[in-house]
PyMOL Python script that loads the backbone (N, CA, C, O; Angstrom):
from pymol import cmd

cmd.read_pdbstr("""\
ATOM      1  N   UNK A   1     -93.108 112.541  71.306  1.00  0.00           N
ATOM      2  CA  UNK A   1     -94.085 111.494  71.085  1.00  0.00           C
ATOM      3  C   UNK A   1     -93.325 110.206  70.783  1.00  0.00           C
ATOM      4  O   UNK A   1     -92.550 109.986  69.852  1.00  0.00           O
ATOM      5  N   UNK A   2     -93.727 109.384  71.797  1.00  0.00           N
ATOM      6  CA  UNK A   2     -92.716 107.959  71.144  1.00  0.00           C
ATOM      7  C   UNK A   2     -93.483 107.054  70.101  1.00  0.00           C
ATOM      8  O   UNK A   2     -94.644 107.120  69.697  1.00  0.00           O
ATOM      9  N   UNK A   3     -92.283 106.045  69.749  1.00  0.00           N
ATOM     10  CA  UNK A   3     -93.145 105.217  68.249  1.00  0.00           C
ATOM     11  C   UNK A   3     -94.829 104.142  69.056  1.00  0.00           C
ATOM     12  O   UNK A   3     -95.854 103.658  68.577  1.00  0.00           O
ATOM     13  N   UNK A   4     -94.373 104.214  70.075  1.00  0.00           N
ATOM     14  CA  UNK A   4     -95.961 103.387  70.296  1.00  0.00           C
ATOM     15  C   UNK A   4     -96.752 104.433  70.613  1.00  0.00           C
ATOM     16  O   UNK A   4     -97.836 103.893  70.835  1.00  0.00           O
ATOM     17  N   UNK A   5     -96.915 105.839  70.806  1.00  0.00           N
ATOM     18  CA  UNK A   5     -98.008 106.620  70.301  1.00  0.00           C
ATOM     19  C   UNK A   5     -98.572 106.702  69.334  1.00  0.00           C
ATOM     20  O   UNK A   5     -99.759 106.661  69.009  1.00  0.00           O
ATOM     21  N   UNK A   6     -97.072 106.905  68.542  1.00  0.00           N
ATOM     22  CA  UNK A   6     -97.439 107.052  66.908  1.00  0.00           C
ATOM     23  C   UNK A   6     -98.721 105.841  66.384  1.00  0.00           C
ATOM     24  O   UNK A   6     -99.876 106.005  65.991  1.00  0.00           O
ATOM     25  N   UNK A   7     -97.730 104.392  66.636  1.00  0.00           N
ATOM     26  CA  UNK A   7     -98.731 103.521  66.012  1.00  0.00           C
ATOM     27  C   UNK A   7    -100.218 103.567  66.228  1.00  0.00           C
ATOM     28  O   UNK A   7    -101.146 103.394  65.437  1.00  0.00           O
ATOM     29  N   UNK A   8    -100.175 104.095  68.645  1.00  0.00           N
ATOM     30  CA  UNK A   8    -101.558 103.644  68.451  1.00  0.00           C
ATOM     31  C   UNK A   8    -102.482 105.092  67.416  1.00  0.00           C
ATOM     32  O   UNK A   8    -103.546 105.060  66.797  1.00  0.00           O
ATOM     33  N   UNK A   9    -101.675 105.992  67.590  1.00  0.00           N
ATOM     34  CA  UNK A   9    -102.890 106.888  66.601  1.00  0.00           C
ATOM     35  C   UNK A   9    -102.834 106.643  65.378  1.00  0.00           C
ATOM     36  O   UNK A   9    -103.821 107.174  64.868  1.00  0.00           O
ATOM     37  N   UNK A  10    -102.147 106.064  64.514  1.00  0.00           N
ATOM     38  CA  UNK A  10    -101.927 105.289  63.359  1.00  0.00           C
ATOM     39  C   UNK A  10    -103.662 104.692  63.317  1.00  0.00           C
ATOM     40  O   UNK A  10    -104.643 105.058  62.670  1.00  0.00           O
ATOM     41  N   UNK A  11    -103.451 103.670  64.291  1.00  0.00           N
ATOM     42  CA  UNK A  11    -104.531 102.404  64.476  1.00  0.00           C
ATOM     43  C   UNK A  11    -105.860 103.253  64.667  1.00  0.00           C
ATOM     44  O   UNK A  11    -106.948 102.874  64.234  1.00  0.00           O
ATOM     45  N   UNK A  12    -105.661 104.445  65.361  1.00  0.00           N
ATOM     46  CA  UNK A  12    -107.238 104.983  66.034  1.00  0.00           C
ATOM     47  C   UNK A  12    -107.767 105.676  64.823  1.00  0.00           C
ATOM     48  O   UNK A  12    -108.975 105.905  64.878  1.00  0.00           O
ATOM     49  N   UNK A  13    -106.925 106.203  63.357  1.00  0.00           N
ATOM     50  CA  UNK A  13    -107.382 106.815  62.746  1.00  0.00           C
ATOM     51  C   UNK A  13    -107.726 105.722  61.396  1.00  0.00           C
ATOM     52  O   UNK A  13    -108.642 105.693  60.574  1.00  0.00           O
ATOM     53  N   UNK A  14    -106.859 105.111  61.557  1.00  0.00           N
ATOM     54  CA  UNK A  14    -107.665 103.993  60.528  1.00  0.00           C
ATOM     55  C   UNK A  14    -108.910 103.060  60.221  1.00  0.00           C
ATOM     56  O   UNK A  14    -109.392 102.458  59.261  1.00  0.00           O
ATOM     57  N   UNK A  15    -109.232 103.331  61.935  1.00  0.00           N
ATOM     58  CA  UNK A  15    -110.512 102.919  62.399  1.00  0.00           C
ATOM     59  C   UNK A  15    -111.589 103.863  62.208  1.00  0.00           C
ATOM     60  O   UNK A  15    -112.783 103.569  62.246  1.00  0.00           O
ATOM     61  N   UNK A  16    -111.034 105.190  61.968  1.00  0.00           N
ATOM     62  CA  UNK A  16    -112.035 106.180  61.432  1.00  0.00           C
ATOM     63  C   UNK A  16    -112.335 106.049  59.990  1.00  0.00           C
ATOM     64  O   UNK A  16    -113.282 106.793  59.734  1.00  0.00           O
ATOM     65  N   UNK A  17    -111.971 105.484  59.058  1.00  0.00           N
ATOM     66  CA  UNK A  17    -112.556 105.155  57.840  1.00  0.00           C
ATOM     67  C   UNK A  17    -111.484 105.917  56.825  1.00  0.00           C
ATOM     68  O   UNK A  17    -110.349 106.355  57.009  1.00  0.00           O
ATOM     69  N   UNK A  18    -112.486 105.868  55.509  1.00  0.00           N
ATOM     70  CA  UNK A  18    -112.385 106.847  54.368  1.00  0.00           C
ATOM     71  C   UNK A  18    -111.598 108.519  54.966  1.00  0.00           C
ATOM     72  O   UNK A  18    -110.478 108.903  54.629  1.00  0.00           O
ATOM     73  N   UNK A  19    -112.659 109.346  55.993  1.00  0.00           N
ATOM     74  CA  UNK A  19    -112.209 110.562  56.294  1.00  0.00           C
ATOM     75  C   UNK A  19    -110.951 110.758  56.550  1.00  0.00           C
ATOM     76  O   UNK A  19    -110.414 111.848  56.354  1.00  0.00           O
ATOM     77  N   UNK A  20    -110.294 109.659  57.047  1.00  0.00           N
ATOM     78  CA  UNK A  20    -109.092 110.034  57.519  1.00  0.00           C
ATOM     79  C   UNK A  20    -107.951 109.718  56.756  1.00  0.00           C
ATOM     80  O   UNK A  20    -106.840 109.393  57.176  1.00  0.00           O
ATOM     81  N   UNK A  21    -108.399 109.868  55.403  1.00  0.00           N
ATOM     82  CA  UNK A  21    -107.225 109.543  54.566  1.00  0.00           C
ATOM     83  C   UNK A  21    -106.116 110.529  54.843  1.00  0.00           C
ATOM     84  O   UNK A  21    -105.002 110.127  55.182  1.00  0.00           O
ATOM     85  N   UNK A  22    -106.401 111.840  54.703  1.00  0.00           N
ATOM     86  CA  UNK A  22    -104.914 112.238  54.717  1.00  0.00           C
ATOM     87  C   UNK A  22    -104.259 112.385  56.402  1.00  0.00           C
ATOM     88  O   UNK A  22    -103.069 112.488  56.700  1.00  0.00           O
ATOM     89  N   UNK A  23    -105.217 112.360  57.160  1.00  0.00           N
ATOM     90  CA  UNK A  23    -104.556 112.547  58.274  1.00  0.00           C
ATOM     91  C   UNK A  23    -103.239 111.073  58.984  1.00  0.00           C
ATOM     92  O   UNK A  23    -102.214 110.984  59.660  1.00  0.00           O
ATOM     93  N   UNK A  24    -104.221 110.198  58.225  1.00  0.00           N
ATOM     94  CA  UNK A  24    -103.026 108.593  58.055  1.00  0.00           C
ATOM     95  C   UNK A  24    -102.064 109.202  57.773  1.00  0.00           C
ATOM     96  O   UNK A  24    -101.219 109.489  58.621  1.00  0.00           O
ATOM     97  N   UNK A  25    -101.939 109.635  56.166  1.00  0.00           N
ATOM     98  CA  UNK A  25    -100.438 110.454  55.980  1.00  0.00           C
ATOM     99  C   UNK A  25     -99.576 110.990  56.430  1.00  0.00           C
ATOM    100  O   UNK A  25     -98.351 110.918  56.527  1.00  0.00           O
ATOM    101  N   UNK A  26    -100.745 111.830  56.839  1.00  0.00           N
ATOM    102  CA  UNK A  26     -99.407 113.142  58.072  1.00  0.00           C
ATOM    103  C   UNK A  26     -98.792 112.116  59.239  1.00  0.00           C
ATOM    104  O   UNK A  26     -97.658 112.136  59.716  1.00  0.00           O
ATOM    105  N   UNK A  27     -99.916 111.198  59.552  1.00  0.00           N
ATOM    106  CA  UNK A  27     -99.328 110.349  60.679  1.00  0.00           C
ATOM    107  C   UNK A  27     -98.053 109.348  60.526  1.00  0.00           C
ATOM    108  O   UNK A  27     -97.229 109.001  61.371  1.00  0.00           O
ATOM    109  N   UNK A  28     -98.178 109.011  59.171  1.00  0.00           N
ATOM    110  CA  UNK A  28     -97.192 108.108  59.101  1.00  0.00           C
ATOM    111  C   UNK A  28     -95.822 108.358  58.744  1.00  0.00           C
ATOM    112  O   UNK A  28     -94.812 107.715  59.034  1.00  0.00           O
ATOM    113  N   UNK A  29     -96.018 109.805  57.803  1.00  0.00           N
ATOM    114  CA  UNK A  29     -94.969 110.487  57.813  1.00  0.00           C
ATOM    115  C   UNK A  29     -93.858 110.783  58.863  1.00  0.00           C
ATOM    116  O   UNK A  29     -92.641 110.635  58.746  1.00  0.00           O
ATOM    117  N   UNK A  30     -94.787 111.366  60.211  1.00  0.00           N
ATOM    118  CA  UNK A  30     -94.936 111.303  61.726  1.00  0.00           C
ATOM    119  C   UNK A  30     -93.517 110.473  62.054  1.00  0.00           C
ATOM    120  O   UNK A  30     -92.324 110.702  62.254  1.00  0.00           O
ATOM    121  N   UNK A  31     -94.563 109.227  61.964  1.00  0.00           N
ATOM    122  CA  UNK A  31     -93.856 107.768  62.415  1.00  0.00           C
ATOM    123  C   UNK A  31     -92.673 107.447  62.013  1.00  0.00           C
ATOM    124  O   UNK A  31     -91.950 106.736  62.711  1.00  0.00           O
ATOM    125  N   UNK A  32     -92.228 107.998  60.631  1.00  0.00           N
ATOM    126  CA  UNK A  32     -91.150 107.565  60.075  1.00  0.00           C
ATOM    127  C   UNK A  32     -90.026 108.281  60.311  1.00  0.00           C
ATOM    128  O   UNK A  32     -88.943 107.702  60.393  1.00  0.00           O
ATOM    129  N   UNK A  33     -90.175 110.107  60.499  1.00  0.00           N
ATOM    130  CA  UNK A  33     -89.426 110.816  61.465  1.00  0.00           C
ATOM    131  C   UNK A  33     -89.190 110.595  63.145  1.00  0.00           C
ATOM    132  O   UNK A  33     -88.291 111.168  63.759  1.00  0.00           O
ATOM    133  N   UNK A  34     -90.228 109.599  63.807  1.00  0.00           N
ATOM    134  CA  UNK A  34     -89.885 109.444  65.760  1.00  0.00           C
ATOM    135  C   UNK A  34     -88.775 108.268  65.281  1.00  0.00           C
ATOM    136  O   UNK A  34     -87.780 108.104  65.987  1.00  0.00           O
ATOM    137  N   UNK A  35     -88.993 107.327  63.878  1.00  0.00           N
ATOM    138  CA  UNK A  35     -87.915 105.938  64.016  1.00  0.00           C
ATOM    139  C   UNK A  35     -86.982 106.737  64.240  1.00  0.00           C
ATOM    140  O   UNK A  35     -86.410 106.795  65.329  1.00  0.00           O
ATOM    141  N   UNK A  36     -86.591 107.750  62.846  1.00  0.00           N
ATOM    142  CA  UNK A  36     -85.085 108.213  62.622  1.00  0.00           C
ATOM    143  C   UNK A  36     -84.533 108.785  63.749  1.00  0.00           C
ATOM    144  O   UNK A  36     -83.317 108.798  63.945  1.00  0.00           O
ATOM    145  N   UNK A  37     -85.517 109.360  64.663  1.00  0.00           N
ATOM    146  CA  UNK A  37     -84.867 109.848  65.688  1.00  0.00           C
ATOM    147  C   UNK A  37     -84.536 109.086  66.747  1.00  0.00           C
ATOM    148  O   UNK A  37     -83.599 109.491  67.434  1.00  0.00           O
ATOM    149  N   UNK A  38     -84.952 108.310  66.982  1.00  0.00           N
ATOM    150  CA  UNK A  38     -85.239 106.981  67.815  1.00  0.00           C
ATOM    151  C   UNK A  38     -83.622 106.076  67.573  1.00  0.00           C
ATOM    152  O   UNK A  38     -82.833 105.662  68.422  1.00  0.00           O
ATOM    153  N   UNK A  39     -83.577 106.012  66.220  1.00  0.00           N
ATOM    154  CA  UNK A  39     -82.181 105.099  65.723  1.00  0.00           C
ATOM    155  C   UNK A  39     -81.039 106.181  65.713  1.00  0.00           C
ATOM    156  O   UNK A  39     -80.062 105.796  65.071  1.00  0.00           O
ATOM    157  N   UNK A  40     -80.896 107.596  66.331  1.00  0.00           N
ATOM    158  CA  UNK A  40     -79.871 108.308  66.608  1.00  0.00           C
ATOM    159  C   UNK A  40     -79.069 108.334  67.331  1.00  0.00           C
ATOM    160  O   UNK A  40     -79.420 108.389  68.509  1.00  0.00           O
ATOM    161  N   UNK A  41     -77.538 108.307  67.015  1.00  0.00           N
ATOM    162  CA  UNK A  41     -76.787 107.585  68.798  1.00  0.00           C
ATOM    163  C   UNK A  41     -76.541 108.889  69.060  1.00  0.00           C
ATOM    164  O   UNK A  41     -76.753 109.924  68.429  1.00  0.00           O
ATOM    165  N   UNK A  42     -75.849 108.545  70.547  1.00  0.00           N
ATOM    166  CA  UNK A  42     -75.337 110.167  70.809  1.00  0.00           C
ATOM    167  C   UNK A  42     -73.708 110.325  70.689  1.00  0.00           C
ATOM    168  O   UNK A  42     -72.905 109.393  70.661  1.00  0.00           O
ATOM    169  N   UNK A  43     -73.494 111.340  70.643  1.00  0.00           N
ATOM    170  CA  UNK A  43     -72.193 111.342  70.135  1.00  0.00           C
ATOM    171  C   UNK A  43     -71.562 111.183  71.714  1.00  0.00           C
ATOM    172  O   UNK A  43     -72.040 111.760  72.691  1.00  0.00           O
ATOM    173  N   UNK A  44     -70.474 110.345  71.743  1.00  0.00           N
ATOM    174  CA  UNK A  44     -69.501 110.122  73.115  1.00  0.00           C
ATOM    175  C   UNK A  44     -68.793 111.668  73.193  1.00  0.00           C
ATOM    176  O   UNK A  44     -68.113 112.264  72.357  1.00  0.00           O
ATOM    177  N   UNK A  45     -69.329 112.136  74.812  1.00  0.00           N
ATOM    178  CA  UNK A  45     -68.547 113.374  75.557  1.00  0.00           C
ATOM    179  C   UNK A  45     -66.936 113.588  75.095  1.00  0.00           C
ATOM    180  O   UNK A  45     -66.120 112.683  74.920  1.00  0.00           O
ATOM    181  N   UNK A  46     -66.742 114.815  74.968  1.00  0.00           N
ATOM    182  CA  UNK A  46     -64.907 115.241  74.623  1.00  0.00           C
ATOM    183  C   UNK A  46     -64.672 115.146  75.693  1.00  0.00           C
ATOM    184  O   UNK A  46     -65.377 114.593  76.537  1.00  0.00           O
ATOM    185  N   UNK A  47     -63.122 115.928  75.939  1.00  0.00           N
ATOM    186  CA  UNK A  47     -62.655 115.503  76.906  1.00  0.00           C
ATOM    187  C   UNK A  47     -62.696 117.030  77.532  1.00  0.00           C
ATOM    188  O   UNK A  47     -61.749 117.389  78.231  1.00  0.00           O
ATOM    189  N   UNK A  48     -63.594 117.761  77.324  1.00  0.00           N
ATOM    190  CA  UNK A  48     -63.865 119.786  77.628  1.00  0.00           C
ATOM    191  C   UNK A  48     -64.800 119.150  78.267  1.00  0.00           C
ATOM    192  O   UNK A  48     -64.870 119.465  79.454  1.00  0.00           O
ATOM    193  N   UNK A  49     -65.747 118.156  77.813  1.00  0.00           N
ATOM    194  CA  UNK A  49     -67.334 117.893  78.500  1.00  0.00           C
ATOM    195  C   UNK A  49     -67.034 117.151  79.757  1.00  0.00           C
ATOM    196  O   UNK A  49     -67.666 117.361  80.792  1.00  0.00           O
ATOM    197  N   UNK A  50     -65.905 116.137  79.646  1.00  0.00           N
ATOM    198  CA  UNK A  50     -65.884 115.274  80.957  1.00  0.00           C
ATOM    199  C   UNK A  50     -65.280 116.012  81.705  1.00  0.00           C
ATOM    200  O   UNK A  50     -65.308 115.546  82.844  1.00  0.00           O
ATOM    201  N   UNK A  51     -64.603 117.178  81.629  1.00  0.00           N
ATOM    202  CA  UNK A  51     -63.649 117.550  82.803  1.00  0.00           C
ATOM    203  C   UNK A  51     -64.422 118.698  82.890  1.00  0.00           C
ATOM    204  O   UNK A  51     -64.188 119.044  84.047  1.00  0.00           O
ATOM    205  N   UNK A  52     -65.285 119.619  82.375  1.00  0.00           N
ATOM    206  CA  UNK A  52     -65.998 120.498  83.074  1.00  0.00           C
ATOM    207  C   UNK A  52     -66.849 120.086  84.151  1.00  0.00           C
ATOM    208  O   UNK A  52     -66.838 120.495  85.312  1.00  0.00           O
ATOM    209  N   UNK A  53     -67.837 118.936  83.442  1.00  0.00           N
ATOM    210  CA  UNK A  53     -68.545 117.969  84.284  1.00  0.00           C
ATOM    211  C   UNK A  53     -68.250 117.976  85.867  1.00  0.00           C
ATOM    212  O   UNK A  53     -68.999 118.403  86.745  1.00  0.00           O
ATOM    213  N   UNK A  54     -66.646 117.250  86.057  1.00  0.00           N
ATOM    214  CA  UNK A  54     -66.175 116.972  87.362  1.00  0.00           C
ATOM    215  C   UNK A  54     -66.245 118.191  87.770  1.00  0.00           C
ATOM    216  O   UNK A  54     -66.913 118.648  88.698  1.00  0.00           O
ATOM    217  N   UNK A  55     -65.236 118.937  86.745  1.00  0.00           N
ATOM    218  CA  UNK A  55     -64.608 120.181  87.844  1.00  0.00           C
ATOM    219  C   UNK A  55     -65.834 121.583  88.215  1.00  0.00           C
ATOM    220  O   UNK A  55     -65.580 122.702  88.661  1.00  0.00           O
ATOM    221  N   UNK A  56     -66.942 121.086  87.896  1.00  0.00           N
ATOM    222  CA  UNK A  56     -68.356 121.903  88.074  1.00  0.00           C
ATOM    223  C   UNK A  56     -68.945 121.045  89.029  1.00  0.00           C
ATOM    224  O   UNK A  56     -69.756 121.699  89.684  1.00  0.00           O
ATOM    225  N   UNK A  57     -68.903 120.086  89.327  1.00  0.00           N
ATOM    226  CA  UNK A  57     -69.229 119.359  90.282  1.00  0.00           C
ATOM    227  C   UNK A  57     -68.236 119.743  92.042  1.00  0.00           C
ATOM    228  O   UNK A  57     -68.654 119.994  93.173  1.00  0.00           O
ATOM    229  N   UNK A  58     -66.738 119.601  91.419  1.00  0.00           N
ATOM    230  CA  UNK A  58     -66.339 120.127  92.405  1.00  0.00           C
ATOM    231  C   UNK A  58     -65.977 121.540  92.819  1.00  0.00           C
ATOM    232  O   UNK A  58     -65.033 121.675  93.598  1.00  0.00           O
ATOM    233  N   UNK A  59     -66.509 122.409  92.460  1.00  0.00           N
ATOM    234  CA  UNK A  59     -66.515 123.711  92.475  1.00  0.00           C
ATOM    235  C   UNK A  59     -67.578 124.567  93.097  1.00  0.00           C
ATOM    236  O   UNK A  59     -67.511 125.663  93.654  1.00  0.00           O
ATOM    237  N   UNK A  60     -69.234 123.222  92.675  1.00  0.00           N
ATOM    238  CA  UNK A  60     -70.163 123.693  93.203  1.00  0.00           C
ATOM    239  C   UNK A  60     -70.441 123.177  94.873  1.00  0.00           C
ATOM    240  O   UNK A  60     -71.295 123.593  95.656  1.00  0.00           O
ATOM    241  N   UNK A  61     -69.274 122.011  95.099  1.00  0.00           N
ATOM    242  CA  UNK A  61     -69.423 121.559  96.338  1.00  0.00           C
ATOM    243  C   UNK A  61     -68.783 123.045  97.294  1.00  0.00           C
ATOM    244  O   UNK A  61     -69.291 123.733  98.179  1.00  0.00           O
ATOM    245  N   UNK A  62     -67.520 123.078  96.628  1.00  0.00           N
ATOM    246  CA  UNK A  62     -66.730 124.056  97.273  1.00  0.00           C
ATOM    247  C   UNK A  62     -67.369 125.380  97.624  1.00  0.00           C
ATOM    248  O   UNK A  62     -66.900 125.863  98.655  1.00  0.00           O
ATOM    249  N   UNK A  63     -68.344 126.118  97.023  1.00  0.00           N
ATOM    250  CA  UNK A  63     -68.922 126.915  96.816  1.00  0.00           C
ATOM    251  C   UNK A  63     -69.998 126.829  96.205  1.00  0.00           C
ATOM    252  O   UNK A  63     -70.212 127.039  95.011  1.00  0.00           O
ATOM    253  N   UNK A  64     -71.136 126.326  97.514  1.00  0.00           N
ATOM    254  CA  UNK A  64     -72.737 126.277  96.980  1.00  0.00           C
ATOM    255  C   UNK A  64     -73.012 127.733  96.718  1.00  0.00           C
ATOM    256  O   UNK A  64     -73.409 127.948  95.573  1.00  0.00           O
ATOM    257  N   UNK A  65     -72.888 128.880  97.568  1.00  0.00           N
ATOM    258  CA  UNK A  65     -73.695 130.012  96.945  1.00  0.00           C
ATOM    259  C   UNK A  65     -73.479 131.132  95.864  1.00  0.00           C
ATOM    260  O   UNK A  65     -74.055 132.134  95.439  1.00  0.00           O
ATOM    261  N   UNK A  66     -72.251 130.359  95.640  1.00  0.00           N
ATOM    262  CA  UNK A  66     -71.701 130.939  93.848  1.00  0.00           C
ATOM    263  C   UNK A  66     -72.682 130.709  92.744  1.00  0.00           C
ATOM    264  O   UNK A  66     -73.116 129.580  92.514  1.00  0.00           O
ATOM    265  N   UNK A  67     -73.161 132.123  91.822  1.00  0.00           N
ATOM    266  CA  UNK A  67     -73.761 131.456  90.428  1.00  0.00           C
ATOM    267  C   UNK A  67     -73.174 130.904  89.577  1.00  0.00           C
ATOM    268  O   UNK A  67     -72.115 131.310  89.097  1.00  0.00           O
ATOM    269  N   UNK A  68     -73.714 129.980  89.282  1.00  0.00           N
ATOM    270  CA  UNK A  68     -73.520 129.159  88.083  1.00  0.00           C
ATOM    271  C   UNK A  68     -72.540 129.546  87.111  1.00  0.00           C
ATOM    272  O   UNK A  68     -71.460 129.005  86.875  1.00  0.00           O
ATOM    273  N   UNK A  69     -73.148 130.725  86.490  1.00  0.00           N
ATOM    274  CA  UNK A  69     -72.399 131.361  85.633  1.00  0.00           C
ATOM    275  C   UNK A  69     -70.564 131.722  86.211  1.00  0.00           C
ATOM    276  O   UNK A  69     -69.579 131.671  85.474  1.00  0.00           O
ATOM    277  N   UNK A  70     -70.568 131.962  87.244  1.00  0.00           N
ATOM    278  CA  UNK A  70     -68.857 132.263  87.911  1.00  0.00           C
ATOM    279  C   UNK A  70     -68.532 131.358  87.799  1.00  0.00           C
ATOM    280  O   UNK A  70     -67.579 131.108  87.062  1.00  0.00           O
ATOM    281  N   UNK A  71     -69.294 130.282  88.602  1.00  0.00           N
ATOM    282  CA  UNK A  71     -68.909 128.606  88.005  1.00  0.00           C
ATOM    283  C   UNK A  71     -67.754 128.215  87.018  1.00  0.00           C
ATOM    284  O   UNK A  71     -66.575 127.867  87.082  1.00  0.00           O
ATOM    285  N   UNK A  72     -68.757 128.468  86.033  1.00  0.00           N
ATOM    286  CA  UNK A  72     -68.791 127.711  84.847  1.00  0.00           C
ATOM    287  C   UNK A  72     -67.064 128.616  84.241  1.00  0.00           C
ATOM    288  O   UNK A  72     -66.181 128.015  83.628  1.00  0.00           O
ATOM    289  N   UNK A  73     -66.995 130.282  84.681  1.00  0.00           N
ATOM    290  CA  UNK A  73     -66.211 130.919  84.253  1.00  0.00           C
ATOM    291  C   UNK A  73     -64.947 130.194  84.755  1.00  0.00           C
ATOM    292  O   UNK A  73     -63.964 129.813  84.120  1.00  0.00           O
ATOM    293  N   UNK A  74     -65.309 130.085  86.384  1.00  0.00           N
ATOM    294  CA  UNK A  74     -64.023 129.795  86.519  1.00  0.00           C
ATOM    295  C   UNK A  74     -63.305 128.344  86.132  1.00  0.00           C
ATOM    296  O   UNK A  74     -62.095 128.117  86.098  1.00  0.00           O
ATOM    297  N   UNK A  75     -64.279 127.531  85.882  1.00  0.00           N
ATOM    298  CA  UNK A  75     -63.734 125.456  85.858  1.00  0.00           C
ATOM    299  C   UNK A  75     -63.257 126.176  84.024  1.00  0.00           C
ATOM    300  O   UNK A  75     -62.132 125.733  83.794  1.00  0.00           O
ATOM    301  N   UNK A  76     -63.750 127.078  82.772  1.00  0.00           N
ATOM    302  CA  UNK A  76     -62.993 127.216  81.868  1.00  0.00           C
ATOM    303  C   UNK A  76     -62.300 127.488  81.605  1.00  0.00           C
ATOM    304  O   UNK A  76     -61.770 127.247  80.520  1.00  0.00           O
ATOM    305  N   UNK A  77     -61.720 128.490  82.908  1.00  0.00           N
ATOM    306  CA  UNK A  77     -60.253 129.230  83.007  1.00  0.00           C
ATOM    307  C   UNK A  77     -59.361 128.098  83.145  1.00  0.00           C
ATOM    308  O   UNK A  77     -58.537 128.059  82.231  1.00  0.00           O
ATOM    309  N   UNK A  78     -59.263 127.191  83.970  1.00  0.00           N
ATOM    310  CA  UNK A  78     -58.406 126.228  84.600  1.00  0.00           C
ATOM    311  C   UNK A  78     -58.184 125.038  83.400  1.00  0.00           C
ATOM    312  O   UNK A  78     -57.250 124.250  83.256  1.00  0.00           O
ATOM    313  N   UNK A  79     -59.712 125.273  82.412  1.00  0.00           N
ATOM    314  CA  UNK A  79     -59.393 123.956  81.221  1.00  0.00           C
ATOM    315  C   UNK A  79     -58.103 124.331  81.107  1.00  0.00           C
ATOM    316  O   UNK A  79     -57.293 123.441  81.367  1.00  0.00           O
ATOM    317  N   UNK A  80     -57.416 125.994  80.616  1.00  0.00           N
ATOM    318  CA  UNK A  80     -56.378 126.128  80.167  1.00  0.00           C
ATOM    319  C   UNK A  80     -55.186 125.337  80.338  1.00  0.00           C
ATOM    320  O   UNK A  80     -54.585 124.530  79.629  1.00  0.00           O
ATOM    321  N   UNK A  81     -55.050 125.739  81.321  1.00  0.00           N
ATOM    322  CA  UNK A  81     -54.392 125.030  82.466  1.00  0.00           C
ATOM    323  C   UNK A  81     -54.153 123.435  82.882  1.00  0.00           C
ATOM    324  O   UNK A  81     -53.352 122.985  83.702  1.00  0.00           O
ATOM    325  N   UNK A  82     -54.824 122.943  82.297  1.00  0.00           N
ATOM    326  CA  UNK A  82     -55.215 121.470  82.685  1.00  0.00           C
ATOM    327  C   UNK A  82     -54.501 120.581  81.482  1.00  0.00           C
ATOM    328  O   UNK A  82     -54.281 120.851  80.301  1.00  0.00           O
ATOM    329  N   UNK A  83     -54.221 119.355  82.318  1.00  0.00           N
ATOM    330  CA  UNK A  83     -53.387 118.261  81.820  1.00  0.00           C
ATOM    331  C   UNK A  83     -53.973 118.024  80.392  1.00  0.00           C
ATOM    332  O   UNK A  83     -53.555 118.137  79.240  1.00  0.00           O
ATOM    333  N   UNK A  84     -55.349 117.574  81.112  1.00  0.00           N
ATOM    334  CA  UNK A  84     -57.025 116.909  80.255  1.00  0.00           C
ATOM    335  C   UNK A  84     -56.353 117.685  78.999  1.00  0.00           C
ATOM    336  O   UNK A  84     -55.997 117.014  78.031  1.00  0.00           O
ATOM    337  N   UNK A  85     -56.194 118.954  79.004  1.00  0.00           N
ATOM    338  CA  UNK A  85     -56.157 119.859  77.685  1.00  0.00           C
ATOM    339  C   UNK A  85     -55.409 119.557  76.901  1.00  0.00           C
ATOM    340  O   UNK A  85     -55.614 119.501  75.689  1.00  0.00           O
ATOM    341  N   UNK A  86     -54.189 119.257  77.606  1.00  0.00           N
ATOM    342  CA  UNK A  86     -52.966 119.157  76.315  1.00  0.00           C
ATOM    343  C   UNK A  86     -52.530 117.550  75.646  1.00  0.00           C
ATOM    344  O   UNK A  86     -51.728 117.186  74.785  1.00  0.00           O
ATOM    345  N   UNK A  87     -53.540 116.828  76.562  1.00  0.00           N
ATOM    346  CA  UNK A  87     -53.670 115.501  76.068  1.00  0.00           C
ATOM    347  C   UNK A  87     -54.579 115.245  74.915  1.00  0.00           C
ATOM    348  O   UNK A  87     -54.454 114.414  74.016  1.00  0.00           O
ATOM    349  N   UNK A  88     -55.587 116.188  75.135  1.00  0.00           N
ATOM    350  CA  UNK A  88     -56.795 116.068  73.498  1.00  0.00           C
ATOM    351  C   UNK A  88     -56.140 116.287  72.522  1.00  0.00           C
ATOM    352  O   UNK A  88     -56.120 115.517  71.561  1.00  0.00           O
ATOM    353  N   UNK A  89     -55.165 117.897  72.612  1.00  0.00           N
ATOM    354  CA  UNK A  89     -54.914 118.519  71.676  1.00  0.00           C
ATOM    355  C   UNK A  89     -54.154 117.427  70.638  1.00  0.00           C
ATOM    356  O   UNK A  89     -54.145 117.632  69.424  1.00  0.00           O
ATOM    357  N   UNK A  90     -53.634 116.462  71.134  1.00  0.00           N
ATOM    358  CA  UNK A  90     -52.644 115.678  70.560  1.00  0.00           C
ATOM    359  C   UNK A  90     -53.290 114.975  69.292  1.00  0.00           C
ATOM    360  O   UNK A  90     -52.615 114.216  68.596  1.00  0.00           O
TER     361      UNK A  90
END
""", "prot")
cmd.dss("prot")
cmd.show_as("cartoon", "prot")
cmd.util.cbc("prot")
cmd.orient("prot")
């Protein structure tokens, strides 16, 4: 639910009067948990996330009718292996 939902049901229940006292509450409560989430950054990709990324990209070119899962086994085998790796570790 984004913060301009929130408000407009904010607005639609305040227009309901008296009855809607506590449901304002719950709503605004609501509202004050979509900000916090709203003002959350994302954390910047490692360097396991950017190079699986590629090397799942080029793996799935190489081999469209491979599952996923072999995929994924094999681009983690090769992290070992990989430059990318021993440059993080540092």
């Amino acid at each position: 639910m984004s913060i301009d939902e929130v408000i407009r049901l904010l607005q639609e229940i305040k227009d309901l009067g008296e009855s809607g006292k506590e449901t304002v509450s719950k709503a605004k409560s609501t509202a004050k948990k979509a900000k916090s989430v709203a003002k959350k950054v994302k954390r910047a990709p490692s360097a396991y996330n950017k190079y699986m990324k590629k090397k799942m990209a080029q793996l799935k070119k190489k081999h469209p009718r491979k599952k996923h899962a072999a995929i994924f086994k094999q681009a983690a085998k090769s992290w070992k292996r990989s430059p990318d790796r021993k440059r993080s570790m540092k």
